[in-house]
N, C-alpha and C positions, 0 to 999 in steps of 0.2 A: 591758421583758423581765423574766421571773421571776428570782430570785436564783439564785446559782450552784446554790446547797444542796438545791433542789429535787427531788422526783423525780421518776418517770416520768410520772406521772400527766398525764392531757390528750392530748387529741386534737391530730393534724398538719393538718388540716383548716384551723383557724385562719390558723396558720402559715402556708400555702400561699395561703390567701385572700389575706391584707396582703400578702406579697410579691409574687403577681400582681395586686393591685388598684394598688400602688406601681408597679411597673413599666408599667401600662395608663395608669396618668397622664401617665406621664413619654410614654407612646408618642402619647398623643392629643395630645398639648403639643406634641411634635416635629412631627406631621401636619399643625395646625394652622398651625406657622409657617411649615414650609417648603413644603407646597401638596397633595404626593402622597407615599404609598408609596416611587414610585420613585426619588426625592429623597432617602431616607434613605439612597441607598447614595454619593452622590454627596461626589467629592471627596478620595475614599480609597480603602482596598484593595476594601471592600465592592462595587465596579465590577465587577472582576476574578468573584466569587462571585454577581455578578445573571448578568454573562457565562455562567458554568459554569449555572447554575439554569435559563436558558433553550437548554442543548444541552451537557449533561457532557460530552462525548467530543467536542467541536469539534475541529477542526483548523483552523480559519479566525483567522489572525492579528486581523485585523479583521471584526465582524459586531454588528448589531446598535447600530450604535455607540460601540462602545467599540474601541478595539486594545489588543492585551496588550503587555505590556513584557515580562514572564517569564511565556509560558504552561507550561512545564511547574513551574515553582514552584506558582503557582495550581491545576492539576489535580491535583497529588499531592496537596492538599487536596480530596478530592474527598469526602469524608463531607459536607459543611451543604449545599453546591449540589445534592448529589445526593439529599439530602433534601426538600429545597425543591422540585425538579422534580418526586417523586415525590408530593409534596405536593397539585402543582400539576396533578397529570395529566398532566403535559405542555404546558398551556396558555398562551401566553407573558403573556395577558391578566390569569395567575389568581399568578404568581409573584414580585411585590412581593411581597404579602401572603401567600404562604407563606414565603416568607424572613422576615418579620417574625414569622409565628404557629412556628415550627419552634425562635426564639429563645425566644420566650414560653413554649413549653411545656417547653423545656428549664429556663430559669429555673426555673416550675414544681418541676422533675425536681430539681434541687439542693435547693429549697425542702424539697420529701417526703423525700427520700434523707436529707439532712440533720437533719430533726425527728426520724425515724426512727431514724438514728444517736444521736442524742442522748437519746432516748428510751432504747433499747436499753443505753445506759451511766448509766442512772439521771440524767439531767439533764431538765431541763423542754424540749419538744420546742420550743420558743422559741429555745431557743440554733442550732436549723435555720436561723432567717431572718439569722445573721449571714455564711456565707460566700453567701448568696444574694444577698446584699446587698451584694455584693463591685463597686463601682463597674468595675469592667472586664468586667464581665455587660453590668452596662448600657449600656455604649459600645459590646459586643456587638450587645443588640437594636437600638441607634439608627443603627450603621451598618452592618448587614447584615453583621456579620462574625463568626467562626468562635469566640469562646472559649465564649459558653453549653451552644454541644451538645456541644465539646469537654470542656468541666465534667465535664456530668452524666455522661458516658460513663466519664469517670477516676473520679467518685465513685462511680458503681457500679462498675468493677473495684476499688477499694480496699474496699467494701463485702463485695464477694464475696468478695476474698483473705481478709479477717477472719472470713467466716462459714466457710473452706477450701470454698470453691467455687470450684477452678482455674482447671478447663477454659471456665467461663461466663465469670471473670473475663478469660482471655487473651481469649475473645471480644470483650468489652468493650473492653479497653487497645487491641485489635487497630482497632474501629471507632474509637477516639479517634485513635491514630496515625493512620488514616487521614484523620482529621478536622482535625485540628492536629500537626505531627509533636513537636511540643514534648513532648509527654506522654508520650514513648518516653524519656523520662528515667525515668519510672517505671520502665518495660522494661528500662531499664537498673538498675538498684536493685534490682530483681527479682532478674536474672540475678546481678549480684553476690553478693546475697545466697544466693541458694542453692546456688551453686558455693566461695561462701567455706566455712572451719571454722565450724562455729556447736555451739554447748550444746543448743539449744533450737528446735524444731522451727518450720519457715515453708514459701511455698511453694518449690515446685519450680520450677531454674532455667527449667524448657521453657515457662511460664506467661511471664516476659519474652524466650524467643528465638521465640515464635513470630510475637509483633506488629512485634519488629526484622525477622524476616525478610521478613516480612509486605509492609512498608512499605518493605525495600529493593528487595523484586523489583518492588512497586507503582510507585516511582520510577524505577528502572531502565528500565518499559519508556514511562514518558510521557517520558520524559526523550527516550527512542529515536527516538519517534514524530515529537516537534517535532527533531528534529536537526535535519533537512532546513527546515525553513521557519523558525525561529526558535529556536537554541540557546540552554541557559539559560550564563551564564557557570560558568566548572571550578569555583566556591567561593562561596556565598553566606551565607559565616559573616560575624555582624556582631559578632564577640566579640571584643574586646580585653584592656588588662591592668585589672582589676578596678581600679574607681572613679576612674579617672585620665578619665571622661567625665562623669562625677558632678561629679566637683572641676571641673573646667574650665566647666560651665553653670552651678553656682552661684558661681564667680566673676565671668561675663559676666554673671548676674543682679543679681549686688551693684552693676555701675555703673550698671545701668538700673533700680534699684528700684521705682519708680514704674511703669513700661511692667510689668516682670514679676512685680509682686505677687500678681496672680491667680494664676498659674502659679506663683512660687514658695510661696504656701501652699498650694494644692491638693498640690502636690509633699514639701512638709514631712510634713503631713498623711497623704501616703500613705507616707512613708519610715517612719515612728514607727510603723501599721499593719503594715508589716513587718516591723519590727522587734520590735513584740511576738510577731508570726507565727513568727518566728526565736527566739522565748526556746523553745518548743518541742522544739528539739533537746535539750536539757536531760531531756527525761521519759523514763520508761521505754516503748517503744513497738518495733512491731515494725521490726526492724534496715529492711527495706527501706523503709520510711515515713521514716524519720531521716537512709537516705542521698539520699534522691530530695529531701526538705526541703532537705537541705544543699547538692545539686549546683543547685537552681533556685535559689536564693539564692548560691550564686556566678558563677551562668548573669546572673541579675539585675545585679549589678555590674558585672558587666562588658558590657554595653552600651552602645550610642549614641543613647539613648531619653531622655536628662532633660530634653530641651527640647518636648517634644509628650505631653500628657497621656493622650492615647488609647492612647500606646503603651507609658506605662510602667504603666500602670493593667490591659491587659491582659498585659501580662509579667508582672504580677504576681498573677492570677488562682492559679495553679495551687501556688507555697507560702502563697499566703494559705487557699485550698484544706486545704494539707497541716495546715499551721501548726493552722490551728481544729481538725481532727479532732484533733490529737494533745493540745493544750489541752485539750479538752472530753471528752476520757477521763481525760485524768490527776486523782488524787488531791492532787498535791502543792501546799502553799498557794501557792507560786509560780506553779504554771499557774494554781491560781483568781485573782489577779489581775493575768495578763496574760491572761486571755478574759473579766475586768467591763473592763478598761481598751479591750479589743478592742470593745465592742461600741457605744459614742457615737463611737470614729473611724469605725468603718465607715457609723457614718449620717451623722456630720456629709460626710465624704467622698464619699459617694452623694449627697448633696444639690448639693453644691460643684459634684461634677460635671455633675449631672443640670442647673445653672444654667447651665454654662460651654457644654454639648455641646448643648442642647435646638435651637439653628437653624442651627447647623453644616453647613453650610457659609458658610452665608448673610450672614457677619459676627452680630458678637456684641456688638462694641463691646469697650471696652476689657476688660470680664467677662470677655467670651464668646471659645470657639475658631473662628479662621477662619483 
């Protein structure tokens, strides 16, 4: 990757190339080992989003072989399924492979938006392939699950909010919530910000209430619909008190060192990528980027995610996300080296994973996740 100091100069083309030629490796790796398409979703939530991709607006507890455990959790995600099917025409023949190609061109979408960004802030559009590169894309595309389109959807409304384009932006946040509801933390950031006192001009709070509302009346009425055949439970917060589930699995790791070395370097590895993601809060950047950085990184801690890779790799998408944008505008010598220190974790990381996840479900052997 070109040095920090760079400028604009160079096309995104490049860019976009290697991270989708990087990501088609890893995809043809996974195909090969585990047999089909439809295998890639197998074993994890991605079951749940083949379900929705082959009939969004189910009501059928059971079909198709799979039965939901929380269908209306799953259908308020109704952005990548509902993408997939549209993808797919309808076809039930044709919707692996739109579920797979819907991540891919997302990735993509990060890759461009990204070089662009970076571009635009006088950096070499090379520094695009680092949040693209973000190992919880990739666990994305390998099991048919929700963070890639969720990405690119939140990077273009932050995209948009910076160029003051609102109304496209709420657009945007609006299809991410509905994609992933995680990213209504933005929405939240938003709305703070704009209802707070401020000096200095940002946008308008109606830009974050309209994807909150958006997404509660969305929920409200799938929620309504399964009452009757399968209620989700009153609360499905998995939030606890910050790092007290952190501390607790890397102490069950330290007696099994050996069994959990793969996992816990993979894991070290991605805490220190966060953690430089986190020096960010540090720069000058707009209030709502700095609050939304700050609430997913206490969102982050306090989970019950340190013991399975896929899930704290994608929980962490979105300030790893925030983290690089704000890095990669800043001036100050501190962010330039926490975004050169960022960018060998992010690949050694992406590899780690792309080694551990590539036959998933399938056993992996003591490497590998199964």
């Amino acid at each position: 990757m070109p040095a920090a100091g760079e400028t604009r100069a160079g096309s995104v083309a490049p860019v976009v190339g290697v991270v989708v030629a990087a990501h088609l490796l890893y995809a043809g790796a996974r195909l090969a080992l585990v047999g089909d398409l439809v295998s890639f979703a197998d074993g994890y939530d991605g079951l749940a989003y083949r379900r929705l991709a082959l009939d969004p607006l189910t009501l059928a507890v059971t079909d198709h072989g799979t039965t939901f455990t929380r269908p209306a959790y799953w259908q308020a995600r109704i952005g990548y399924p509902a993408a997939a099917w549209a993808l797919s025409l309808g076809r039930d023949d044709l919707v692996p492979a739109a579920l797979v190609l819907v991540n891919l061109l997302a990735v993509a979408g990060i890759a461009l938006l990204a070089a662009r960004l970076a571009r635009g802030l006088d950096r070499s559009p090379w520094w695009g392939a680092v949040p693209a590169l973000w190992a919880g894309f990739l666990v994305g595309l390998g099991q048919d699950l929700t963070e890639p389109l969720a990405g690119v959807l939140l990077l273009s409304a932050l995209a948009l909010l910076r160029s003051r384009r609102p109304a496209l932006a709420a657009l945007a946040l609006t299809a991410a919530a509905l994609t992933r509801e995680t990213t209504l933390v933005v929405a939240v950031a938003v709305l703070l910000a704009g209802v707070l006192p401020r000096r200095t001009g940002g946008p308008p709070a109606w830009v974050g209430a309209v994807p909150l509302a958006t997404y509660a009346a969305w929920r409200a009425w799938v929620r309504d619909r399964w009452s009757g055949a399968m209620p989700d439970p009153p609360s499905d917060n998995p939030l606890g008190v910050p790092l007290v589930e952190l501390t607790r699995y890397l102490g069950s790791a330290a007696r099994q060192p050996v069994a959990e070395a793969p996992q816990t370097l993979l894991l070290v590895l991605t805490l220190v990528a966060v953690g430089l993601a986190a020096t960010a809060l540090r720069v000058e950047a707009p209030r709502h980027e700095r609050l939304a950085l700050a609430a997913y990184l206490l969102v982050l801690a306090s989970l019950p995610v340190w013991d399975r890779g896929q899930a704290y790799l994608r929980w962490g998408c979105e300030p790893v996300l925030l983290g690089w944008l704000l890095l990669v505008g800043s001036v100050r010598p501190y962010a330039g080296r926490a975004r050169r220190a960022l960018v060998p974790l992010v690949v050694v990381v992406w590899l780690v994973t792309a080694s551990q996840s590539v036959a998933y479900p399938h056993g992996g052997g003591w490497w590998g996740w199964s």
